[in-house]
C-alpha positions in Angstrom: -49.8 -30.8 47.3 -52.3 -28.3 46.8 -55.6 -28.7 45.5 -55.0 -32.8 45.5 -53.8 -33.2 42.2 -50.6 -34.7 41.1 -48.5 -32.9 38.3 -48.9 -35.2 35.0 -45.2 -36.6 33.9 -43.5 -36.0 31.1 -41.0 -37.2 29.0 -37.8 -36.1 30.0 -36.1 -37.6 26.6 -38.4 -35.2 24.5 -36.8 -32.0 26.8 -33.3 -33.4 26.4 -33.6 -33.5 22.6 -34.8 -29.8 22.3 -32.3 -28.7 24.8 -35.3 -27.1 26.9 -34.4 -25.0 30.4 -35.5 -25.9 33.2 -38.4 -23.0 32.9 -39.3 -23.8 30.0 -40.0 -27.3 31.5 -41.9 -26.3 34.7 -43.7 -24.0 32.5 -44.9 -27.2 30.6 -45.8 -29.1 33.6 -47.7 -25.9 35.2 -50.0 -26.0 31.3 -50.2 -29.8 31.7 -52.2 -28.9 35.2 -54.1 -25.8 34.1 -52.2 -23.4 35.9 -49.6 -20.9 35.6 -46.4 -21.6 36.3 -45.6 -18.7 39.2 -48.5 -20.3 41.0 -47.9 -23.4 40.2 -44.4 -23.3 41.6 -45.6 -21.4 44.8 -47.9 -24.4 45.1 -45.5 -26.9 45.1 -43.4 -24.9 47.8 -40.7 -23.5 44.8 -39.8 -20.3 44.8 -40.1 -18.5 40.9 -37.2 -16.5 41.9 -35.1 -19.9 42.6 -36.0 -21.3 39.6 -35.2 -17.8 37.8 -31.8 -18.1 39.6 -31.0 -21.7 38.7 -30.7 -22.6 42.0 -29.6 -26.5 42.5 -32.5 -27.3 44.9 -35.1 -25.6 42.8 -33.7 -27.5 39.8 -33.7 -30.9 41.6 -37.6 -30.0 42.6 -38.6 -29.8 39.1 -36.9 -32.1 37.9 -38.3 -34.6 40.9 -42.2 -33.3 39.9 -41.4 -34.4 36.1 -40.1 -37.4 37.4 -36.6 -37.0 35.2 -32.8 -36.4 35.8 -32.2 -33.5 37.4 -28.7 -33.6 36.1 -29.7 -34.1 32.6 -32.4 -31.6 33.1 -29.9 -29.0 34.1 -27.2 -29.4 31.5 -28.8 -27.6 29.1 -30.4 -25.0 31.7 -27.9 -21.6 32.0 -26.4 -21.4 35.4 -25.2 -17.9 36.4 -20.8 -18.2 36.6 -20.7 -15.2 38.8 -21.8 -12.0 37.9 -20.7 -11.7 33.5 -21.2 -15.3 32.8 -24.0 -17.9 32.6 -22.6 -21.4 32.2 -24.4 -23.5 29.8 -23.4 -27.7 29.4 -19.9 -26.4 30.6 -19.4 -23.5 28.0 -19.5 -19.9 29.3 -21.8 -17.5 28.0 -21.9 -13.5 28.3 -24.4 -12.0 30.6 -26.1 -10.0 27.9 -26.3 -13.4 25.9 -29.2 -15.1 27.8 -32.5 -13.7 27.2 -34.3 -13.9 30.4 -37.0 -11.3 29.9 -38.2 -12.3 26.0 -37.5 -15.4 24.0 -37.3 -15.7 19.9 -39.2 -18.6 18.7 -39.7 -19.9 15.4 -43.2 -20.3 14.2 -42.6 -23.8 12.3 -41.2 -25.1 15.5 -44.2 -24.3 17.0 -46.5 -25.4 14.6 -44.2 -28.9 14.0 -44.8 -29.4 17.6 -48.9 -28.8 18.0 -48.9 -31.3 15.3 -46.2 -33.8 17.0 -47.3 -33.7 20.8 -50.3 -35.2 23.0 -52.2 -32.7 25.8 -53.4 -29.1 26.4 -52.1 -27.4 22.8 -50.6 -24.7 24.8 -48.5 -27.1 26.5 -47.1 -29.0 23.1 -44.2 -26.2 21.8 -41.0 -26.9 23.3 -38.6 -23.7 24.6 -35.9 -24.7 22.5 -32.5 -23.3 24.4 -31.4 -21.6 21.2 -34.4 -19.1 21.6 -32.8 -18.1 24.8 -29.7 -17.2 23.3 -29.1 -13.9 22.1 -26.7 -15.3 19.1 -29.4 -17.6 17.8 -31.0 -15.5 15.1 -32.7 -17.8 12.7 -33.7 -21.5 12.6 -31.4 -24.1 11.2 -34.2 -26.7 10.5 -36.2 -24.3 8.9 -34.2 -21.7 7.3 -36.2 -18.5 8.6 -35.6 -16.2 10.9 -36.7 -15.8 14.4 -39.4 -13.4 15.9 -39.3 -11.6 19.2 -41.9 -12.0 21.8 -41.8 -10.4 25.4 -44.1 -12.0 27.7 -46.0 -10.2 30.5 -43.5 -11.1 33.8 -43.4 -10.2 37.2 -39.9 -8.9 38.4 -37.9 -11.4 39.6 -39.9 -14.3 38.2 -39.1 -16.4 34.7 -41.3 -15.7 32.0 -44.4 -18.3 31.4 -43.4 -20.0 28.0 -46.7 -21.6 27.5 -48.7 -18.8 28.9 -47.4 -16.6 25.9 -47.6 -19.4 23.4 -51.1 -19.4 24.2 -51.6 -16.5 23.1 -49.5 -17.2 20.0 -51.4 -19.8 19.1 -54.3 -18.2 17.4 -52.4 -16.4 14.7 -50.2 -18.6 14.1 -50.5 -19.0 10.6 -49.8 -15.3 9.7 -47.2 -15.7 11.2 -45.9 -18.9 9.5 -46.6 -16.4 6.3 -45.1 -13.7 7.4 -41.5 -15.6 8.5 -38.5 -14.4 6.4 -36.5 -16.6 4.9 -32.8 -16.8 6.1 -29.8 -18.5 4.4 -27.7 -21.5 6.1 -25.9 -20.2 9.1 -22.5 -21.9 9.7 -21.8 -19.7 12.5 -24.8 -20.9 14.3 -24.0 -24.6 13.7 -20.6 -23.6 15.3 -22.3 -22.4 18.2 -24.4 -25.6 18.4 -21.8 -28.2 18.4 -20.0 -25.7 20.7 -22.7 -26.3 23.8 -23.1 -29.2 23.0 -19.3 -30.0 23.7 -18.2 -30.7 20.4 -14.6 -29.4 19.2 -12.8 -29.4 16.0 -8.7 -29.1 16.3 -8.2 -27.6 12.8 -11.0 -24.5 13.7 -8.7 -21.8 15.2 -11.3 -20.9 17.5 -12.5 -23.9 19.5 -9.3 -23.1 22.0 -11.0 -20.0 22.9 -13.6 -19.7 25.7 -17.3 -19.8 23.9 -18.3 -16.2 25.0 -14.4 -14.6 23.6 -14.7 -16.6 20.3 -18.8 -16.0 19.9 -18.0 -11.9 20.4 -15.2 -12.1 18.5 -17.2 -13.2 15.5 -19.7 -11.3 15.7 -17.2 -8.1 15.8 -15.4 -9.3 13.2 -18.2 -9.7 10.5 -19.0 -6.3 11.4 -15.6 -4.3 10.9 -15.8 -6.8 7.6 -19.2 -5.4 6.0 -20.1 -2.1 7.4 -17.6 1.3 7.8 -15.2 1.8 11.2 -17.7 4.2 12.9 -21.3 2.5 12.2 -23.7 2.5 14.8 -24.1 -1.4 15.9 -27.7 -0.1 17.6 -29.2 0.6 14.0 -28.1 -3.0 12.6 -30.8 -5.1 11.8 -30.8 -9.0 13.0 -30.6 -10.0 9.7 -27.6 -8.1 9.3 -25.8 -9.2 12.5 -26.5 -12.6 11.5 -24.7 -12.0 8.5 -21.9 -10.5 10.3 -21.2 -13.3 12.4 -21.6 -15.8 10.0 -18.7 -13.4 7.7 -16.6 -13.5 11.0 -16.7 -17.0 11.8 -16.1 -17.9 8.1 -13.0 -15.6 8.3 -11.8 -16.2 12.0 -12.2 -19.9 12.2 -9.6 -20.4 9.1 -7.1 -19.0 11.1 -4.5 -15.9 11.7 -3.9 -15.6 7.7 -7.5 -15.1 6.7 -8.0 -12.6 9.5 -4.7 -10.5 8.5 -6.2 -10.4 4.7 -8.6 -8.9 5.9 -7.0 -6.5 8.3 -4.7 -5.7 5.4 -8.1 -4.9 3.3 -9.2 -2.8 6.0 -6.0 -0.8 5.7 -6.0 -0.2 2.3 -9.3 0.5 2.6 -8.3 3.6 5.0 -5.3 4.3 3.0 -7.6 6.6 0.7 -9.1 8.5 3.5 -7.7 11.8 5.3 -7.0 12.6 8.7 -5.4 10.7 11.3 -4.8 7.0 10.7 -5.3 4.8 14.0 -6.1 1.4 14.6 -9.2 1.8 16.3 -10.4 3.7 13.3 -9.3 1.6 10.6 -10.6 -1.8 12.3 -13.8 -0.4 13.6 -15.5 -2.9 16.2 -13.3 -5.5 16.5 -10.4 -2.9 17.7 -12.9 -1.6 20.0 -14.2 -5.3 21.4 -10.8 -6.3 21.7 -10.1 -2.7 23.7 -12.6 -3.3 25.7 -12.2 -6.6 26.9 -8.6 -5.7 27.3 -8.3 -7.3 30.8 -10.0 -10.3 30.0 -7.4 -13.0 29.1 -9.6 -14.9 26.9 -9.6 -12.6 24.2 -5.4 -12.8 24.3 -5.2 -14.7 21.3 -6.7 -12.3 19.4 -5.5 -9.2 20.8 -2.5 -10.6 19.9 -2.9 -11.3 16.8 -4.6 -7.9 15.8 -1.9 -5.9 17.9 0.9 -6.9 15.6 -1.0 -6.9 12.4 -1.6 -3.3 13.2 2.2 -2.4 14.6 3.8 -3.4 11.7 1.6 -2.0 9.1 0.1 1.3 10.9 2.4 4.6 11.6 1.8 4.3 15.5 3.8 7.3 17.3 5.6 6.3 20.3 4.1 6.0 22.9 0.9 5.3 22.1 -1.1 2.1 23.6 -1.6 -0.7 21.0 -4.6 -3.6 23.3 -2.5 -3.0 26.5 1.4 -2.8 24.9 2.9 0.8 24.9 4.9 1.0 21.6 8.6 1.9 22.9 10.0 2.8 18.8 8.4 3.5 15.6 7.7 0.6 13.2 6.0 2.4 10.4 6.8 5.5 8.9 4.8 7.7 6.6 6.3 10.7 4.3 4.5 13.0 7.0 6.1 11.7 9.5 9.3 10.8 8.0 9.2 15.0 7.4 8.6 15.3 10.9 10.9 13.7 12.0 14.1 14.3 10.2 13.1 18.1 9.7 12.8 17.8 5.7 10.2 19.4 3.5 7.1 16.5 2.9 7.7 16.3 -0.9 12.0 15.9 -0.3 11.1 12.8 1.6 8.7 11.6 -1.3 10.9 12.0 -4.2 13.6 10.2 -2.2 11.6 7.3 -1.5 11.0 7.2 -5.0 14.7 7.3 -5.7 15.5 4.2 -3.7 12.2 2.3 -5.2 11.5 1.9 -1.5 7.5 2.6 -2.1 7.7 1.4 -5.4 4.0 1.4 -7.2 1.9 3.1 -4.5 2.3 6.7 -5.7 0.4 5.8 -8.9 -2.8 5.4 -6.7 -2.7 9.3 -5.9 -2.1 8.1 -1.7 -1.6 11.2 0.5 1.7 11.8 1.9 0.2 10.5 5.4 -1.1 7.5 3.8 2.0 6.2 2.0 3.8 4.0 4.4 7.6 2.4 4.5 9.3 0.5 7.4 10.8 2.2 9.8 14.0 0.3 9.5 14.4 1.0 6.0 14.9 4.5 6.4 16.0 4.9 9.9 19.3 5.9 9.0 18.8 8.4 6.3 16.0 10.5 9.0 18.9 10.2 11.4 21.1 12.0 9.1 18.5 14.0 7.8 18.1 15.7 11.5 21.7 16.6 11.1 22.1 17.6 7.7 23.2 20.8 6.4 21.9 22.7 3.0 24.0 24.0 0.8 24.3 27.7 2.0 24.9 26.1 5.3 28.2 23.9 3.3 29.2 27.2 2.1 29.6 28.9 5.2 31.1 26.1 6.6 33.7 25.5 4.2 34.1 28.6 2.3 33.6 27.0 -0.9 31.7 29.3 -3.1 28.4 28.1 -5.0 29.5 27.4 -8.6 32.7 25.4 -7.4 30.7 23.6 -4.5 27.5 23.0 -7.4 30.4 21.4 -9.5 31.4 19.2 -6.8 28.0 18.0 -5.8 27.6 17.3 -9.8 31.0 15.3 -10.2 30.4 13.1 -7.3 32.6 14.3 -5.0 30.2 15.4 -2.2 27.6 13.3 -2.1 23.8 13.6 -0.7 22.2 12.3 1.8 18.9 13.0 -0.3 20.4 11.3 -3.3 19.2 14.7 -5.5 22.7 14.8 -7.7 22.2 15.5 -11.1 18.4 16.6 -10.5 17.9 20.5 -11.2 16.5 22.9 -8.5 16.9 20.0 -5.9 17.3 21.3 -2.3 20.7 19.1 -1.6 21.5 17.7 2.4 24.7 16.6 3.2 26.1 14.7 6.1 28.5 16.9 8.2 30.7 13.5 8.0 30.8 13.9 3.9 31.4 17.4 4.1 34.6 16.9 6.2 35.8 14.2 4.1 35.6 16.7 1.0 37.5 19.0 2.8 40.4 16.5 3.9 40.3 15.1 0.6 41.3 19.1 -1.0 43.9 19.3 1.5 45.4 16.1 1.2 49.3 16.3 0.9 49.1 20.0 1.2 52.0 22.2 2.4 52.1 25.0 5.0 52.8 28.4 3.2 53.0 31.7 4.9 54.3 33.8 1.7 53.3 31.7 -1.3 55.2 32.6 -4.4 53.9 34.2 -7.4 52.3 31.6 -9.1 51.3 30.0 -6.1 47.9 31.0 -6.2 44.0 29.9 -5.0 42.0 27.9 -7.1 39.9 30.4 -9.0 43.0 32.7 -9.7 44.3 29.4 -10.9 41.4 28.2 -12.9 41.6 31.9 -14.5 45.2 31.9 -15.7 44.9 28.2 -17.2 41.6 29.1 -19.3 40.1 25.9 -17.0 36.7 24.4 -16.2 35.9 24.1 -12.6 35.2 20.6 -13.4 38.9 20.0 -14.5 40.9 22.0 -11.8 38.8 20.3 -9.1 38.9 16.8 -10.6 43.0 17.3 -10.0 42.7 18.1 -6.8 40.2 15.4 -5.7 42.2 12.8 -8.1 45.1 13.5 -6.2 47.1 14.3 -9.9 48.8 17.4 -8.7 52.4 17.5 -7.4 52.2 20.7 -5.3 49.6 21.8 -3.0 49.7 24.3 -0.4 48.0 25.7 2.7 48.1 29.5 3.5 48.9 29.4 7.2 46.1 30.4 9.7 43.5 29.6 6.9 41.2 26.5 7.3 38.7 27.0 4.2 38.4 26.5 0.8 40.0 30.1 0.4 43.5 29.3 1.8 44.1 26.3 -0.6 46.9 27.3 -3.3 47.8 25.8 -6.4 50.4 25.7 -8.5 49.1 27.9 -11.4 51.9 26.6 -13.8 51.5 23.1 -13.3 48.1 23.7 -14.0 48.2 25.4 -17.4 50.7 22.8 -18.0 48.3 20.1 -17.6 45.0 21.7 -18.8 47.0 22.2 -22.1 48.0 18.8 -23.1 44.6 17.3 -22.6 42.6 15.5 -25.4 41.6 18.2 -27.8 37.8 18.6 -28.7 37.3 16.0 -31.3 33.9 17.1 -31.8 32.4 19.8 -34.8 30.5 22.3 -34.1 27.8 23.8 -37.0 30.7 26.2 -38.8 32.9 23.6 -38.6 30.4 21.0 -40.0 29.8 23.1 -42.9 33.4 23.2 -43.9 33.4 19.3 -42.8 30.6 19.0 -45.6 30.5 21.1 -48.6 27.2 22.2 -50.1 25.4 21.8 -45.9 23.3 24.7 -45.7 23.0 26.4 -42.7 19.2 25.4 -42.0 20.1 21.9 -42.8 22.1 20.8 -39.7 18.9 21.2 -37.3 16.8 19.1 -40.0 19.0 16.0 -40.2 20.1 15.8 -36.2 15.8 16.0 -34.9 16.1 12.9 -38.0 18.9 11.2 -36.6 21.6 11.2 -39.3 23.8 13.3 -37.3 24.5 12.6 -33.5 25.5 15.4 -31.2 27.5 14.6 -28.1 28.8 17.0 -25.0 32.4 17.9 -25.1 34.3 20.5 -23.6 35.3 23.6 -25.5 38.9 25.3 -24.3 38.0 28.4 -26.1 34.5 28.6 -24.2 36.1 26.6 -21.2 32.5 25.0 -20.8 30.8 21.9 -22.1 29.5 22.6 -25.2 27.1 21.0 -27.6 29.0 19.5 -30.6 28.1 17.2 -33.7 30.3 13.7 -33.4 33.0 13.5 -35.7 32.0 10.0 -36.6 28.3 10.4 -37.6 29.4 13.5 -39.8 32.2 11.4 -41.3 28.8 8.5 -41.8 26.7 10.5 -43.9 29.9 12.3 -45.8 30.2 8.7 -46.5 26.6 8.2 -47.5 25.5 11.1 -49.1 26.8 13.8 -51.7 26.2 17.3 -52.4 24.8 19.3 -55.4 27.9 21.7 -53.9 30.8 18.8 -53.6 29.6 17.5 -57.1 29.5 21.2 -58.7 33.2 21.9 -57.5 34.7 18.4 -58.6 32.8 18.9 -62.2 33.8 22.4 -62.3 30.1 22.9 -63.5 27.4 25.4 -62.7 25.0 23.9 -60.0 21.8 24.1 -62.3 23.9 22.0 -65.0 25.0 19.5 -62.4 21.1 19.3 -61.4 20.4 18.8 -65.5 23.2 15.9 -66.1 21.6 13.9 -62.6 18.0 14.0 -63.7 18.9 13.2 -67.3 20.5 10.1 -65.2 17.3 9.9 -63.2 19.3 10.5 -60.0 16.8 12.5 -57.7 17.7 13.9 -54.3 17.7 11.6 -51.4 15.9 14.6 -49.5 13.1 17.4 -50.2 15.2 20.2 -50.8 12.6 22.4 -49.6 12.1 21.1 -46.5 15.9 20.3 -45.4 17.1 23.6 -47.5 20.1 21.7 -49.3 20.4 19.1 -52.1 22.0 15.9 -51.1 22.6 12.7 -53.4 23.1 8.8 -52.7 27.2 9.1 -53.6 26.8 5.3 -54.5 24.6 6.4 -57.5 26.6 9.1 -58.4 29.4 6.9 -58.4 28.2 4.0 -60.0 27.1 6.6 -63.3 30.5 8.0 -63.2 32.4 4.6 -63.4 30.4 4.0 -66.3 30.7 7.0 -68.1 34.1 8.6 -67.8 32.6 11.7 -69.3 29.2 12.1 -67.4 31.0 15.4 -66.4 30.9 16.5 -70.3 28.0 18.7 -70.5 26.5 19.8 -73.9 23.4 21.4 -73.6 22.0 19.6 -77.0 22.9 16.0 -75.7 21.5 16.9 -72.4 18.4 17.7 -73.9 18.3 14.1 -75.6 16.6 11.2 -74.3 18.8 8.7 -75.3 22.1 10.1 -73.9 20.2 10.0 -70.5 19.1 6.4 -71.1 22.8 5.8 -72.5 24.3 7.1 -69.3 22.2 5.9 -66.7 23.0 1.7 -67.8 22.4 1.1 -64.3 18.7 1.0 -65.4 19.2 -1.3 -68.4 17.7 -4.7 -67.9 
């Protein structure tokens, strides 16, 4: 041994307990003999570069100079795993994880320890194997974070721990000012009982490989607290400790907590334009679990992520989802729903809104590339969309001219494939299916005719002659309540049906009559309306107006129902009904009902017509025969009006 002087033990139960490397330990016993630790290895025939390597013999030499267990020296010493891993206490580690150029160190540790230990002061602090590990950002016993140091180092040599605590040493109580206080890190503790070879069955993570869970973490906090497209290389450590402890509180709970907050993500990206993808959406996570995509550790998780993102993202065929090439769509969006079935953008939104199938996410103004619907769900109707035919299209096809065809699209008897009946100006699709049903369906029990007979004539002419709707000669064809139909021969369209033009008439005729009145009729209904009036008391609801059709107009027409104008008959009276029964002028009618205090149940000026409770008027004329009686001198006394209107006698 060189020089003649044996290395001074140490106690190997102290190293154990702060999980110190087996540099960090030679390091200690090169201070405990004055020198530094390159030369002092050299001088006991070790290699620095064996000891940098974690070679086994180099390990067993230091551990024989400190007089401990080389095997419990070891375990906590990081053992390259071929060329990405270091093995630590039997968990793998990344490459990038070990820090074999710099060490963090906390400068409470440090202190704690000058104060605790015996010997040379630069020899006391401990290199704890959490300041070798990159994921190790703050100190659990004293809740700050770590500082960086990078030691002066020859290439191929481990760094002299004590060396550069030396020179630590001496302002070492700025720095103990100067330390920032960090919160509790769960993630860290983790980690700890992790190496230390600890495992939990309920945390979803500890059947993961350290490394894959540890990255996985760490990515996850990220996509959590900071946008898709950040730049990691500008985060902060206090802020990737913050991430990994928000990834490990989310991952370890399980696949539910981690889809919450994939689904978050999404809506998050929902209000954004341009093209939706996974790797956007999820940010650094996607791209981890990309990245590591022939790794099988990370399976788990890739799994995991690659449905989420299948189910709930509109991924084109094709594409390449974490190493699965999507064979069918899962997802649609009204873009590509548009797309794909060759309708117009906002045809495919109002239909979705028909069927309720997005129900509630229009509200939040989404773009049509953001609002998303299961493929399944409306696989069908873009398959018939990519065949459907518009209504000039139906035309030609059939023959059928607009107004008749607009009249069957109306009554139900062709229906959509877009579901737009009833709506006005809607751009109608129809299945070529539905529009060859309508057709068999007009020549259903038709006969061939080569010379049809005089009143064997085509729809229209027939329509014509019996003063029809289209609506009622087409419902008798489609309703099958014709006898005769015929088919001109060498005709296939809409043109070569015939009809019999009699029957026709015969049957337009004896329908229900219009039972409704329209506003002349109304006034004749109700004496003394005026012709203003009727306006007034339908926008008040006392008369109801319904749709009825009108053989003289042969149209629907808008008419006042029979039974609310026979209501207010019933109701009210008129200063004109009251001035023909009485044979009176209207002013003396007007006289004898004030003089009864009998006012008018309206404001003449603003309905234009004077109108009466009846039951008044009729209770004063059951009591007085002769209310009718007018003489102007009675009229003009008081107590004939308080004689006549008893109704208001206590």
């Amino acid at each position: 041994m060189a020089r003649g002087r044996q290395p001074q033990p140490l106690d190997w139960h102290h190293a154990l307990e702060q999980r110190e490397t087996v540099a960090g330990f030679a390091s200690r016993l090169a201070a405990l003999n004055g020198r530094s630790m390159p030369r002092f290895l050299r001088d006991m025939m070790i290699h620095p570069r064996s000891v940098d390597k974690s070679h086994p013999p180099a390990l067993k030499a230091v551990a024989t100079l400190g007089r401990v267990d080389s095997k419990a020296l070891s375990q906590y010493t990081p053992s390259p795993l071929g060329d990405k891993f270091y093995l630590v206490n039997g968990q793998q580690l990344g490459r990038l994880s070990i820090s074999r150029t710099y060490f963090r160190y906390c400068p409470h540790c440090i202190h704690e320890d000058l104060h605790s230990y015996e010997g040379p002061s630069m020899a006391r602090p401990w290199l704890r194997l959490e300041w070798t590990i990159d994921h190790f950002r703050s100190c659990g016993r004293h809740q700050v974070f770590l500082d960086s140091y990078h030691p002066v180092r020859r290439r191929f040599e481990p760094f002299d721990f004590c060396r550069a605590v030396h020179g630590l040493i001496p302002r070492l109580a700025n720095l103990l000012e100067a330390s920032a206080k960090a919160p509790p890190s769960p993630f860290q503790d983790w980690l700890l009982r992790r190496i230390d070879g600890g495992k939990d069955n309920v945390n979803w993570l500890d059947d993961v490989p350290l490394y894959a869970a540890i990255g996985f973490c760490e990515a996850l906090g990220v996509s959590a607290l900071h946008p898709p497209k950040v730049k990691t290389s500008l985060l902060t450590e206090p802020q990737w400790a913050e991430a990994a402890d928000k990834g490990y509180a989310i991952a370890h709970a399980g696949p539910d907590a981690i889809c919450a907050l994939l689904d978050n993500l999404n809506n998050l990206q929902s209000k954004t334009r341009g093209f939706w993808g996974p790797r956007d959406t999820y940010g650094l996570v996607y791209g981890l679990l990309q990245k590591t995509g022939a790794d099988p550790a990370y399976e788990k998780f890739r799994q995991l992520v690659r449905e989420f993102a299948i189910k709930t993202m509109p991924i084109e065929p094709g594409a390449d989802v974490l190493g699965v090439i999507i064979q069918e769509r899962v997802v649609h969006t009204i873009r590509t729903a548009s797309r794909d079935s060759g309708a117009h953008a906002l045809t495919i939104r109002k239909l979705f809104e028909k069927r309720g199938i997005t129900e509630g996410r229009y509200e939040s103004g989404l773009q049509d590339h953001r609002v998303t619907v299961e493929a399944s769900d409306i696989q069908e109707m873009v398959e018939a969309l990519k065949q459907a035919l518009s209504t000039p299209q139906v035309e030609l096809m059939t023959g059928i001219p607009r107004i008749p065809l607009k009249v069957l699209i109306a009554d139900g008897h062709l229906p959509t494939i877009t579901g737009s009946t009833g709506k006005a100006y809607a751009k109608h699709r129809f299945s070529e299916i539905e529009v060859q049903r309508l057709m068999e369906r007009l020549f259903e029990g038709t006969v061939s005719v080569t010379n049809p007979e005089e009143r064997q004539v085509s729809v229209q002419r027939a329509r014509n002659i019996a003063c029809a709707s289209n609506s009622q000669i087409l419902s008798l064809i489609m309703d099958g309540k014709l006898k005769w139909k015929g088919r001109l021969v060498g005709t296939s369209d809409y043109a070569g049906l015939l009809v019999d033009a009699d029957e026709i008439t015969r049957i337009v005729r004896s329908d229900v009559q219009k039972n409704g009145l329209t506003k002349l009729e109304l006034k004749k209904f109700i004496p003394g309306m005026g012709r203003d009036s009727i306006a007034r008391f339908i926008r008040d609801g006392l008369l109801e107006t319904v749709e009825e059709f009108n053989p003289e107009a042969r149209r629907m027409s808008t008419v006042i129902s029979r039974s609310s104008a026979q209501k207010f008959l019933d109701t009210y009276v008129s200063l004109g009904e009251l001035s023909q029964k009485s044979g009176l002028h209207h002013k003396q009618v007007r006289k004898l009902l004030r003089t009864a205090k009998i006012e008018a149940a309206f404001d003449p000026d603003e309905y234009q017509s004077f109108f009466y409770q009846r039951e008044q008027v009729d209770e004063v004329q059951n009591i007085d025969p002769n209310f009718w009686q007018y003489e102007n001198a009675q009229v003009q006394n008081p107590a004939k009006g308080a004689n006549c209107n008893l109704s208001h006698v206590g």
